[in-house]
N, C-alpha and C positions, 0 to 999 in steps of 0.2 A: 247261209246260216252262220253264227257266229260261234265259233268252239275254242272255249277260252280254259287253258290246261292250265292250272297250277300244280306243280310238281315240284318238289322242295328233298332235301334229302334227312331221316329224321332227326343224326345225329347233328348236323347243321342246326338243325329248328330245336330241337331239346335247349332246355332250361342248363344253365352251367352247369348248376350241381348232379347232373343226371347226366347229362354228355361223355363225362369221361367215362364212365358204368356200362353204357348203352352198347351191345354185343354188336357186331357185324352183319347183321341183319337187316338188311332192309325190304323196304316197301315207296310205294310211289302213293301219294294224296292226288287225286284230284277231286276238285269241288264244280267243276263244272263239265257236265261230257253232255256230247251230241245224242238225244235220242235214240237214234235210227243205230246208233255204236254198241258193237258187243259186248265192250266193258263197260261192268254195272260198279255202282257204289254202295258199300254199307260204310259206317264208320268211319270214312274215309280212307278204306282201302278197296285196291282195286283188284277182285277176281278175276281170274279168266286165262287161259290157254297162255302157254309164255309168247307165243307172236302175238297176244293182244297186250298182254303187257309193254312187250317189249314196240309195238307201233306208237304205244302212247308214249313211252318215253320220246321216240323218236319226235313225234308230232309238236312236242313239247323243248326239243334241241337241249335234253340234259343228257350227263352222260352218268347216270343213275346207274349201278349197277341193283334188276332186280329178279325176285326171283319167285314163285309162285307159292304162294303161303294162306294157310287159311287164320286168322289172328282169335284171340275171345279175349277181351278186355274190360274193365272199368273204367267211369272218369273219374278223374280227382276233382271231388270240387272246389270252386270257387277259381281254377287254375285254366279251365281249358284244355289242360291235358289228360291225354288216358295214357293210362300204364298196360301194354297185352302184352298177353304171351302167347309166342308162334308153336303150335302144335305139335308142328315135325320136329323143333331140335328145341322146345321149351325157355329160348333164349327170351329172356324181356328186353322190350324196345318200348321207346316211345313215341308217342303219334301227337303231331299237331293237329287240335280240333280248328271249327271254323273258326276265323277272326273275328272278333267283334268289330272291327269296323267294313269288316263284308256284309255283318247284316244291318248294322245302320245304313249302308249304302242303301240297300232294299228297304230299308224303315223312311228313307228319307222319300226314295222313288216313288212309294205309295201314298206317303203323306202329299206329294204333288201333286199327285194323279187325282187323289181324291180330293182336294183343295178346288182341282181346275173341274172338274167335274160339279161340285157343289154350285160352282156359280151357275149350273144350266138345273140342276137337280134339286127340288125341295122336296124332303121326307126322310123316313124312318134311317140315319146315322146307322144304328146295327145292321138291318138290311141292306145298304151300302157296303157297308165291309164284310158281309156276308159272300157277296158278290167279289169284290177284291178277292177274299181268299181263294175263292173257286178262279178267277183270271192269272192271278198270278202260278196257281198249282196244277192249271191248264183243265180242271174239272169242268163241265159244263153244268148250266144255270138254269134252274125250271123256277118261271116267274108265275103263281097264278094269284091272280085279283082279276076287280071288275073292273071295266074297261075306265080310261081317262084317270088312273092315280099316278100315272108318269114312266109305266116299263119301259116305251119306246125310249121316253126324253134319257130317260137313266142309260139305254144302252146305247144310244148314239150319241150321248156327251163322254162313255167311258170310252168308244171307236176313234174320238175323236181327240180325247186327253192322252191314247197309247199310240196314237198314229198308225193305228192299222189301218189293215185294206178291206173296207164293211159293205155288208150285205145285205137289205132287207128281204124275207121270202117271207110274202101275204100268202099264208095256206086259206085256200079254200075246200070245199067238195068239187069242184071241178080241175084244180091242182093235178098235175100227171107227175109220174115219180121220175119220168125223165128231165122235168121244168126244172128240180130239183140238181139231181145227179149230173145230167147232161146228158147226150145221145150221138149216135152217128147218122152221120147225114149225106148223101151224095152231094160229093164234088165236082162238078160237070165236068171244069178244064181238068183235071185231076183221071176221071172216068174209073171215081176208088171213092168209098166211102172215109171219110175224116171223123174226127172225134169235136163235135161242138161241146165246149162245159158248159155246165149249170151253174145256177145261181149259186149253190157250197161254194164255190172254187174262190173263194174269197177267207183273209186270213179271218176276222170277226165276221159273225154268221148274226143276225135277230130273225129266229124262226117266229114269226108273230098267228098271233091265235091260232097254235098246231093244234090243238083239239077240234078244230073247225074241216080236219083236211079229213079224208076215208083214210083207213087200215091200211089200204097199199101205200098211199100217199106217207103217211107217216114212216113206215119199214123204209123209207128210201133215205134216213138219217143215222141207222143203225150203222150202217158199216163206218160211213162217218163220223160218229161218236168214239167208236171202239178204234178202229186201225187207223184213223184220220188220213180216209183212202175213200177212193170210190171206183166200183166196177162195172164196167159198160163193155158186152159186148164179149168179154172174155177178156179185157185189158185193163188192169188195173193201173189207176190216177192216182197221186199222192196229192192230200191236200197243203196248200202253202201254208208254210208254219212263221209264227206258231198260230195256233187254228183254236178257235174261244166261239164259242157257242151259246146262248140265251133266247129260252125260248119263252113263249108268251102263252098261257092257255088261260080261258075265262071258264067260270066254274059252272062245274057239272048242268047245276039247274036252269042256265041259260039256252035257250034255241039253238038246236043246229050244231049239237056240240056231241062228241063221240070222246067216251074213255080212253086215255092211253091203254095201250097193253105194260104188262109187268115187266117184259122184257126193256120197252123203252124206257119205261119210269126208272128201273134202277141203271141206265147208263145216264142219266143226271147223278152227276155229283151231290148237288147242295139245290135247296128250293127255299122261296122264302115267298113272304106277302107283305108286301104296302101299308095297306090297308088305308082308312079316308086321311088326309092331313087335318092337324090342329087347324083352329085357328089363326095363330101366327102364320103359321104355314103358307095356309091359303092366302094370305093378304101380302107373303112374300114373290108367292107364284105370281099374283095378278101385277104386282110391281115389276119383277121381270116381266111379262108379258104384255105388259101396256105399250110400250114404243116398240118390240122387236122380238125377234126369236131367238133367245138365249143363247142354244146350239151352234146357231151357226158362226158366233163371235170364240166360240172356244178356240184352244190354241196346243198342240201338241204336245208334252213336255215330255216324254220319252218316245223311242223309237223301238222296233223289232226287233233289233239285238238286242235290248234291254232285256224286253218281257223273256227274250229266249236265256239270256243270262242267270235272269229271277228263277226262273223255274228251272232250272238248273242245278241254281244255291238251294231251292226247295230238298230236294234228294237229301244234301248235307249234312238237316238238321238231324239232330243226333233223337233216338228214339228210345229210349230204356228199357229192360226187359221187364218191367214191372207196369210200365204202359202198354207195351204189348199185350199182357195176358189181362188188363184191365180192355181193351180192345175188345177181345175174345172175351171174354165175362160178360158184355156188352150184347153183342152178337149171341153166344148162348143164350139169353134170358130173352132175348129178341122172338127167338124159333122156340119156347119152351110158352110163351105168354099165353095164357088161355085163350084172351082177348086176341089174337094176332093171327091170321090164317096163313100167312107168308112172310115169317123174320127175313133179318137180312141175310144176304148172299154173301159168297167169300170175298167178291165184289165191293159189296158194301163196307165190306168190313176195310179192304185196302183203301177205302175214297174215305173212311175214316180216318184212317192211318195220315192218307197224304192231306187231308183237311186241318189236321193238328197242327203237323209240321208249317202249313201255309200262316196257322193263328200265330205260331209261334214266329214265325218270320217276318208277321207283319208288325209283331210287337217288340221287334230287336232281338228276338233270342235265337239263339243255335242251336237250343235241344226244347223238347216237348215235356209241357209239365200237366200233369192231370186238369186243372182246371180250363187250358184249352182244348184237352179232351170236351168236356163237358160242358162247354160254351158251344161249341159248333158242333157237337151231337145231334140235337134238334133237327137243324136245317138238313145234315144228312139223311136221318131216317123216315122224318115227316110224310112224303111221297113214297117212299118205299114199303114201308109196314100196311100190309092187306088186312084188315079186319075181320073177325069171325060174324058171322051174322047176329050170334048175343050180342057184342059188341056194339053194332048199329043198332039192337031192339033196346040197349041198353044207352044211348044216343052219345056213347063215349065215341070219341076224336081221336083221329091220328096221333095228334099232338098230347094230348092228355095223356095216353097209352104210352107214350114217348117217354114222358115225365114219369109214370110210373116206374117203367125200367129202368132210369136214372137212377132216385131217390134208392132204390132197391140195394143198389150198388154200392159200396162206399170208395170212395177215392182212396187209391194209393197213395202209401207213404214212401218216408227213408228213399225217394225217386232221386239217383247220382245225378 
């Protein structure tokens, strides 16, 4: 995995006119850390025990002096910097926010991806990047339409535009949760049973028509949604990262089809639908598809460090506390709706949080502004929100119900 530290020192990175002011205080930035690592990021500073601190400077070969601080700040705008103040000894320092050309980098990566993608994919543009924001924020993807409007072609021209390592699982009713996860299996020359994988074990996953499999079948993606791990036996697997998930279900009223449960439905991130192509559309699909199969001519244009880099810079983007309690306003009217039997979870509310940040990152910015709150709202809660039974007698929609919460709302302002 690739772990890319920047660490800068602040009085260094401070603006002239602020440098010489700037007290002896320091703190370390970084904008990109390992997952699986115990130092976390807000603001770009790093919590955590002084031997985590102090590992990361190391990892990073600066000779930072730093020291364990809890910060609360503002940005300046239009500057990129924030001005905090450290807690314990109230000194103000200043912090370099993200770069802008860290997230044009990622504004450029995504522009590729989805360029090289389009030549195998015809359809709905916003569902496309719907989908982008859930890959690069590492959220997984719940696709449901009717069969043939292109989920497969979409997630095997996106496996194939990021260079990952792809997987198709055909769920059926006859599906076993070990086909899935993997199992243990006697090794003859061995005379010891070994651990065979499953089909997961791959970094891009296309669970295809999951609502096709039984209840057990399906529980065998939980663990892998949530800990991106899987347990056999007593021995837990880590899945290869970074691990991107899209699953396929055809709608309820179709043959042979079983409800998800609530638990699975809210570890999808984001959900979206196709639906029939135009016109146009259709006459561009049959163009592709007359001499060849799209797919198979795509061509790589980033690698797995990348994606692991991207999501990474995702953490960075800066989140206001006026977006925050607009989040939670969200979430409250969500579980208060008469229409609603099951708001969202604190769940939902964080894959909103990290949904923003991805809108925001895929549109060049380094911080979250209301309106990509409320652009990829939808797709988060869609799938999630359980309807009251008046609800269905009254023949309102997921979606509709959605839009009411919205409108209810009003967007925050004065957002630094």
């Amino acid at each position: 995995m690739l772990i890319r530290f920047w660490i800068s020192f602040v009085r260094a990175n401070a603006p002239p006119s602020m440098s010489r002011d700037a007290p002896a205080c320091w703190t370390v930035i970084v904008t990109a850390v390992p997952s699986s690592s115990s130092v976390w990021l807000t603001r770009g500073i790093v919590r955590g025990t002084h031997d985590t601190v102090k590992s990361a400077r190391s990892a990073a070969a600066t000779k930072a002096a730093t020291r364990k601080r809890v910060f609360i700040g503002v940005r300046i705008p239009k500057t990129g910097w924030s001005v905090n103040r450290c807690t314990k000894c109230a000194g103000m320092i200043i912090l370099k926010a993200m770069q802008n050309t860290e997230t044009a980098s990622v504004h450029r990566m995504i522009a590729s991806v989805r360029d090289e993608v389009r030549k195998a994919f015809v359809g709905s543009p916003s569902a496309l990047d719907t989908i982008l924001v859930g890959f690069i924020t590492g959220l997984h993807v719940l696709i449901e339409d009717i069969p043939g409007v292109g989920k497969t072609t979409l997630a095997r021209s996106l496996a194939r535009a990021s260079g990952l390592d792809f997987a198709r699982i055909q769920f059926s009713p006859d599906l076993l949760p070990g086909d899935v996860t993997g199992m243990s299996v006697w090794a003859q020359d061995r005379h010891d049973f070994v651990f065979k994988p499953g089909a997961i074990m791959h970094q891009f996953i296309l669970a295809d028509e999951l609502n096709r499999a039984s209840a057990r079948t399906q529980s065998a993606l939980l663990e892998s949604m949530q800990e991106q791990s899987v347990s056999v036996d007593g021995t837990t697997y880590p899945l290869p990262q970074p691990f991107f998930l899209i699953a396929t279900q055809n709608p309820l009223q179709f043959a042979g089809t079983f409800r998800l449960p609530e638990g699975q439905l809210d570890r999808f991130g984001l959900s979206v639908s196709f639906g029939y192509p135009s016109a146009d559309d259709e006459s561009r699909i049959l163009e592709l598809m007359e001499h060849e199969y799209p797919v198979d001519k795509l061509q790589a244009v980033i690698d797995a460090d990348a994606v692991v880099s991207a999501r990474a810079m995702t953490l960075a983007v800066r989140v206001d506390a006026k977006i925050r309690q607009f989040l939670i306003a969200i979430a409250d009217r969500s579980r208060k709706n008469p229409h609603v039997r099951l708001g969202m979870s604190p769940r939902a509310t964080g894959h909103l949080l990290r949904a923003s940040q991805g809108v925001a990152l895929v549109n060049g910015r380094g911080y979250v502004i209301p309106e990509d709150v409320a652009s990829i709202a939808p797709a988060v809660l869609r799938h999630r929100l359980i309807l009251s039974p008046e609800a269905r007698m009254e023949e309102k929609s997921s979606a509709r119900v959605v839009d009411e919460i919205l409108s209810a709302i009003p967007l925050p302002t004065g957002v630094a």
